[in-house]
C-alpha positions in Angstrom: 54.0 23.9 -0.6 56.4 25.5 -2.2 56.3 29.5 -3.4 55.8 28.1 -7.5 53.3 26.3 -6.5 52.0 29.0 -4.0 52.3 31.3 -6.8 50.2 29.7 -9.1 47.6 29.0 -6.8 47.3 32.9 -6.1 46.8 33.4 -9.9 44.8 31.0 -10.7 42.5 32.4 -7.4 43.0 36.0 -8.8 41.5 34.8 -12.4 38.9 33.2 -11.3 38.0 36.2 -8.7 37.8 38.4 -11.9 36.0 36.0 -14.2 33.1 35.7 -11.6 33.2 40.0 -11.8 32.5 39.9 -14.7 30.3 37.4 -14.7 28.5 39.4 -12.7 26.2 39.1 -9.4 24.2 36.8 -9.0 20.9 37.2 -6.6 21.4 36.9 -2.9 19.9 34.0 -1.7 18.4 32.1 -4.9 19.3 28.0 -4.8 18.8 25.0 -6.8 17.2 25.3 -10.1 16.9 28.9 -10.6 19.8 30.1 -9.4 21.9 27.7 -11.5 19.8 29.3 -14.4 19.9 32.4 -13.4 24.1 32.4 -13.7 24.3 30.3 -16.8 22.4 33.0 -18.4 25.3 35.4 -16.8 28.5 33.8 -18.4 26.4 33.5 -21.4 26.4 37.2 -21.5 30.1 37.5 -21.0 31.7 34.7 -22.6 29.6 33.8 -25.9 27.6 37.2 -26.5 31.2 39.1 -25.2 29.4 41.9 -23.1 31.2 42.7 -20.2 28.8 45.1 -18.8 25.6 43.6 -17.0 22.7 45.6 -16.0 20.4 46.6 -13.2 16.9 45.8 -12.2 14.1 48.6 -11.6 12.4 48.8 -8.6 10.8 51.6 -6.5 13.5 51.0 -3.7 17.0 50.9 -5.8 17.9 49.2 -8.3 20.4 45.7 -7.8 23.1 45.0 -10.1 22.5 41.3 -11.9 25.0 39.0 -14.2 21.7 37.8 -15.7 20.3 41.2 -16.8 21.8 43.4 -20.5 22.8 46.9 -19.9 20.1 49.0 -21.2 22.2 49.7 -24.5 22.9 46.3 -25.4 19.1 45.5 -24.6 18.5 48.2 -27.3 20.9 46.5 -29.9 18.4 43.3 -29.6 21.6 41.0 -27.7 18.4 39.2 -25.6 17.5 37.5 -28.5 18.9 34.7 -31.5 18.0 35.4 -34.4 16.6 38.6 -37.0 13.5 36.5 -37.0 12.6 36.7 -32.8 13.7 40.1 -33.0 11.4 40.8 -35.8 8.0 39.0 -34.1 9.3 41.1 -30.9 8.9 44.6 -33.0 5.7 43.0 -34.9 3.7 42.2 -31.3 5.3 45.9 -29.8 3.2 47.6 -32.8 -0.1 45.1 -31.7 -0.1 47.1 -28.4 0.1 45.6 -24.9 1.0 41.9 -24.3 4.8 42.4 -23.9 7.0 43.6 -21.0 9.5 45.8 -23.0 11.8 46.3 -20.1 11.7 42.2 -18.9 12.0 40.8 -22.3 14.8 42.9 -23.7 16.7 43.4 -20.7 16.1 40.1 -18.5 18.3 36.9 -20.1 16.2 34.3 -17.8 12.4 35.8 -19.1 10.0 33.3 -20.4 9.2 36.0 -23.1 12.5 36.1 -24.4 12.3 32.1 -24.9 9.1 32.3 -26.4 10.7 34.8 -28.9 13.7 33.0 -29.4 11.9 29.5 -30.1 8.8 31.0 -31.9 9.9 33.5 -34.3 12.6 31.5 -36.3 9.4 28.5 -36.5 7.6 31.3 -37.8 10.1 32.2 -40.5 9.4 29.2 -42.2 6.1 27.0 -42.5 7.8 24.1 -43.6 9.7 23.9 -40.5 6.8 25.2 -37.7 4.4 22.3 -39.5 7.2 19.3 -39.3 7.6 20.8 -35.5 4.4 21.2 -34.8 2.6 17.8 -36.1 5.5 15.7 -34.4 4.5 17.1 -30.7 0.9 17.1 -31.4 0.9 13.6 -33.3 -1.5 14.9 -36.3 -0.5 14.8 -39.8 -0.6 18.4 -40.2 -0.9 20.2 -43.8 0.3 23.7 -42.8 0.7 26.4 -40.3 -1.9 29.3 -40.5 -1.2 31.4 -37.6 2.0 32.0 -35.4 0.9 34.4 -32.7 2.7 35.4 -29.1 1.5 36.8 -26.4 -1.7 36.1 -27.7 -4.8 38.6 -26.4 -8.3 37.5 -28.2 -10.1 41.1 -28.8 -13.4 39.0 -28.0 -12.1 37.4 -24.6 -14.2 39.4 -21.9 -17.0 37.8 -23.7 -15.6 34.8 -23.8 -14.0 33.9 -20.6 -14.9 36.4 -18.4 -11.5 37.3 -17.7 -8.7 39.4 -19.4 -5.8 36.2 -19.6 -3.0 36.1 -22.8 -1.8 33.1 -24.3 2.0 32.7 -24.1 1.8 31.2 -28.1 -1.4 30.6 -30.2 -0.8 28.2 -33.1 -3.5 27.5 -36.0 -3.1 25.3 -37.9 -4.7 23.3 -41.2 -4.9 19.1 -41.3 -7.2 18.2 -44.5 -10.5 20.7 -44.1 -10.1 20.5 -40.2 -8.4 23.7 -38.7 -7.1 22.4 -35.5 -5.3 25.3 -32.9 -2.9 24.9 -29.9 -2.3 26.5 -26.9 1.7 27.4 -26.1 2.9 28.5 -22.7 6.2 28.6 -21.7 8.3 28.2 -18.8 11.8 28.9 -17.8 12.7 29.9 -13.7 9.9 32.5 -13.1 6.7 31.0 -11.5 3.4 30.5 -12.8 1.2 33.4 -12.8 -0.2 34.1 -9.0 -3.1 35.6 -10.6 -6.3 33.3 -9.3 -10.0 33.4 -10.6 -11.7 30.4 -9.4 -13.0 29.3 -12.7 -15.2 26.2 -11.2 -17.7 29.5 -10.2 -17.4 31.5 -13.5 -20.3 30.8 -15.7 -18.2 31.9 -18.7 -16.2 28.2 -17.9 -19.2 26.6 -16.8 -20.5 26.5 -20.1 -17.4 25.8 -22.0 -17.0 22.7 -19.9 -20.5 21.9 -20.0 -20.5 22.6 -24.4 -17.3 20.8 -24.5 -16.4 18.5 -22.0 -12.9 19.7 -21.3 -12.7 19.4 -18.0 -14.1 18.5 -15.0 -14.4 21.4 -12.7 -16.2 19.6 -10.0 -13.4 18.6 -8.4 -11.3 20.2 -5.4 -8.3 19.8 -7.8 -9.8 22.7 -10.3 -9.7 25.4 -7.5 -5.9 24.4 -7.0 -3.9 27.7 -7.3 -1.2 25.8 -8.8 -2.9 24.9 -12.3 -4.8 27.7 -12.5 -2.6 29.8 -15.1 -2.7 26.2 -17.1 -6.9 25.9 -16.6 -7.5 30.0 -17.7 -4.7 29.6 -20.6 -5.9 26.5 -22.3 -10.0 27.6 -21.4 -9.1 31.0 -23.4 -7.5 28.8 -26.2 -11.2 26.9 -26.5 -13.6 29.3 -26.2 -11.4 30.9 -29.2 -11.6 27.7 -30.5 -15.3 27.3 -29.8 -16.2 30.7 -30.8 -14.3 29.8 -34.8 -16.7 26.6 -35.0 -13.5 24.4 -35.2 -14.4 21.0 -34.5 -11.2 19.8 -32.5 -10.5 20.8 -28.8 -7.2 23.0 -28.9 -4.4 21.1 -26.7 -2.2 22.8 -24.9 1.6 22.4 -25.1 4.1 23.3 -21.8 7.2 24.2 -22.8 9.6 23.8 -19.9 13.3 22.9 -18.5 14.2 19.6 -18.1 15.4 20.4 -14.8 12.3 22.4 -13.3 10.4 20.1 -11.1 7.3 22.6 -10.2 6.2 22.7 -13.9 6.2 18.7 -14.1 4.1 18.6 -11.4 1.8 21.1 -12.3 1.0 19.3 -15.7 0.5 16.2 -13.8 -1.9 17.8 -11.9 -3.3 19.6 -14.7 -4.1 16.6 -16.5 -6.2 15.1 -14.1 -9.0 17.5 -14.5 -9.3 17.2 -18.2 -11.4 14.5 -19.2 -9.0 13.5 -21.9 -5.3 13.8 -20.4 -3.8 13.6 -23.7 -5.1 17.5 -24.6 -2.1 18.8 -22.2 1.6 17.7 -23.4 4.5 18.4 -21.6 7.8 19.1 -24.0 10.9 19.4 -22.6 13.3 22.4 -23.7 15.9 19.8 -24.4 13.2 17.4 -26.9 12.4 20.6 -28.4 15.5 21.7 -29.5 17.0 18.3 -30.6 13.2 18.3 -32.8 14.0 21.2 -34.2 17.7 20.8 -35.0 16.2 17.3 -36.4 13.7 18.4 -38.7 15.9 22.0 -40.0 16.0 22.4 -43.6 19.4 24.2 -43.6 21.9 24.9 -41.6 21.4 28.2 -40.9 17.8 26.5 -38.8 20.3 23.6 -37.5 22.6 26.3 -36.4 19.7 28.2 -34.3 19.0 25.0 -32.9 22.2 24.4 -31.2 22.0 28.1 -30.3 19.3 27.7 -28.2 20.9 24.5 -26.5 23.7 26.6 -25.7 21.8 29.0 -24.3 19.5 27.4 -22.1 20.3 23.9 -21.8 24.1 23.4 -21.9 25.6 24.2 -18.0 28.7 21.9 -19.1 30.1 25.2 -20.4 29.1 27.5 -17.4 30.1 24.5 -14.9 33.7 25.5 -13.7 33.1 29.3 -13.5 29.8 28.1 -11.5 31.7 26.0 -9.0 33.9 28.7 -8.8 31.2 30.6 -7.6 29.5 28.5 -5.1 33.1 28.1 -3.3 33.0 31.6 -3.2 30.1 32.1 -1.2 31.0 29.3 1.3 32.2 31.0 5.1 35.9 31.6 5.5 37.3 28.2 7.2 38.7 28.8 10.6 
């Protein structure tokens, strides 16, 4: 080879060395989905929101430098989120008291929360839009859209449920005289919740199964650990329900990435306990967002749409500086 061509090789090694810098680290160890994720969610922090700083976690040991996570100044200025209007609900549900992680959401580019935010407060901005959304994925011919709540906490649920669980999103909504509520949780790379109540021995669930015929929970299935977030989420959702006389069982909608496996199968399993499968739907980040670009009344909404594609669904832009980074961490050959 000769030294052109040796010389160009060594500068196009040197940019790349100081793209990934700034890129940032990424965390030791991490593969497959998550970790893919995880660094998209980096060069989306340097190259489209131009922040060259990246920030560090908290923990009672040290704190470790992450691509994925906003300096504490920027988290300040609101960069974790899209649009006035998620930053707005993000204030609104601060002021409602304790529900949010102020630290995670603001700071953390791969938190569920900060989706949630991101995809629920611009749909709350404008009923119009929420109820097109909305009675698509639920297959109802919806009038219009009530109530937009995240991280929702009933003040009634001890009573209800027994147990103290929030509802990633809580939607009511009006079709004719029926009010007719669902259930959101969302899912990006963190896991479902390890929190476990075996709710086949509560007799708070008992009796909504027995008053509504949900689900059956007397099968080996319901004391699975892997559905239980789903179970306690959507069982807060109809005792709510319940409790408002509404006549409809809520269904419950899981928002999650195309490419995450785990929630897939969790649904599936989910569904096999409820006596009518159809009250859980699984919606895809990626059928979201095309929904929403397709039903936007303006481009300002259209806009927002192809933001959050950007942001969470489209590697094709992160995909050089990612295989950059994964020859990086390969062992010097011999």
């Amino acid at each position: 080879m000769d030294a052109k061509l040796l010389r160009q090789d060594a500068e196009t090694s040197a940019k790349s060395d100081m793209e990934l810098q700034l890129i940032g680290p990424q965390r030791p160890g991490e593969t497959g989905f998550a970790a893919r994720a995880r660094f998209h969610q980096s060069w989306f922090r340097y190259h489209l929101l131009g922040l060259p700083r990246f920030g560090v976690t908290t923990h009672h040991s040290g704190g470790r430098a992450l691509g994925c996570l906003l300096a504490l100044e920027d988290a300040a200025n609101g960069y974790n989120f899209l649009s006035d209007a998620a930053k707005e609900l993000y204030a609104e549900r601060r002021r409602q008291g304790w529900g949010l992680d102020p630290v995670r959401t603001t700071t953390n580019m791969t938190s569920s929360q900060a989706l949630t935010l991101n995809i629920m407060g611009p749909l709350r901005a404008d009923k119009r839009w929420v109820t097109a959304v909305l009675s698509i994925l639920l297959k109802e011919d919806l009038d219009t859209v009530d109530q937009i709540s995240v991280e929702y906490n009933p003040p009634n649920k001890l009573k209800l449920t027994g147990d103290r669980t929030i509802i990633d999103g809580w939607i009511v909504a009006k079709t004719g005289t029926t009010t007719l509520s669902t259930v959101i949780e969302v899912k990006y790379i963190d896991r479902f919740n390890s929190r476990y109540i075996d709710v086949a021995t509560r007799k708070e669930y008992r009796r909504l199964a027995d008053t509504t015929g949900t689900w059956d929970l007397n099968t080996d299935l319901a004391k699975d650990r892997a559905i239980n977030q789903l179970l306690r989420c959507h069982g807060t959702g109809v005792a709510v329900s319940q409790a408002s006389q509404q006549t409809k069982t809520p269904k419950i909608l899981v928002l999650h990435h195309p490419e995450d496996p785990r929630a897939r199968k969790i649904v599936h399993l989910y569904r096999q306990i409820l006596r009518d499968p159809d009250l859980c739907i699984p919606v895809s980040l990626d059928a979201l967002f095309q929904l929403m670009h397709r039903t936007a009344l303006c481009n300002q909404q259209r806009e927002l749409a192809s933001s959050l594609t950007t942001r969470y669904l489209n590697y094709a832009l992160s995909e050089d500086a990612w295989l950059s980074y994964k020859a990086s961490q390969l062992p010097p050959s011999v």
